[in-house]
C-alpha positions in Angstrom: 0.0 0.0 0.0 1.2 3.5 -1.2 2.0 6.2 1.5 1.6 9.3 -0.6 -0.6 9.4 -3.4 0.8 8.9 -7.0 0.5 12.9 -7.7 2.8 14.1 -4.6 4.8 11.6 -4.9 5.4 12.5 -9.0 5.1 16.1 -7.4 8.1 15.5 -4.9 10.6 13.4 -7.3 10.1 16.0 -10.0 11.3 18.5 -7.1 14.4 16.4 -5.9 15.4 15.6 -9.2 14.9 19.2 -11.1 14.4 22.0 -8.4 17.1 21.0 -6.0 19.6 20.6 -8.4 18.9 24.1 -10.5 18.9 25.8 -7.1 21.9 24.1 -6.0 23.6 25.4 -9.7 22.1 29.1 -9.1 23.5 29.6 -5.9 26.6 28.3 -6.9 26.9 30.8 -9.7 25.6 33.1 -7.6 27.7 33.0 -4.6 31.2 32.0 -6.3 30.3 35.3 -8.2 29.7 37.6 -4.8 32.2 35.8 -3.1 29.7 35.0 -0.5 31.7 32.7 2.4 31.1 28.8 2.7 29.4 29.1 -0.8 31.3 25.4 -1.1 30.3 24.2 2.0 26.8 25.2 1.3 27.1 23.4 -1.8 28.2 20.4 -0.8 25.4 19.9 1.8 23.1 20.8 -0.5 24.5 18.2 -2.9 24.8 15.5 -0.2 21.2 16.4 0.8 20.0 15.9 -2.9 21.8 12.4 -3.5 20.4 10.8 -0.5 16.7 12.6 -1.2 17.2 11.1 -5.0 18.7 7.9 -3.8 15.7 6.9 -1.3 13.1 8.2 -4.3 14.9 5.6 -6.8 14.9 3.0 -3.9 11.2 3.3 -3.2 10.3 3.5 -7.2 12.4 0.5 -7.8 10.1 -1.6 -5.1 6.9 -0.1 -6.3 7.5 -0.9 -10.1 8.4 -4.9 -8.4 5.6 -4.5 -6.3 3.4 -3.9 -9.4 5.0 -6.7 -11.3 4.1 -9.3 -8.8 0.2 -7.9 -8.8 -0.2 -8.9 -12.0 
């Protein structure tokens, strides 16, 4: 049985695997350009964040798309 329904879920891997990542590029840019401090601390969090967010969303698709396959 699904936790989230199949539109959030769509909702939230579309945000982990486009959003984050654009953000993480922008403020990047951004702050390498300003020379704001810890701009590559701040990027690597964010990046760390975003591999383990896209890592347990390609975990949990991989056992629903099995789960399916044994419904059938």
């Amino acid at each position: 049985m699904p936790y989230l329904p199949q539109k959030v879920y769509e909702w939230l891997r579309w945000i982990v695997s486009i959003v984050i990542p654009a953000l993480i590029v922008l403020y990047g840019v951004i702050g390498n350009t300003l020379q704001i401090p810890y701009t590559e601390v701040v990027l690597t969090i964010a990046g760390a964040v975003d591999v383990f967010l896209g890592t347990i969303f390609g975990i949990s698709k991989i056992a629903y798309d099995k789960s399916k396959l044994e419904d059938k």
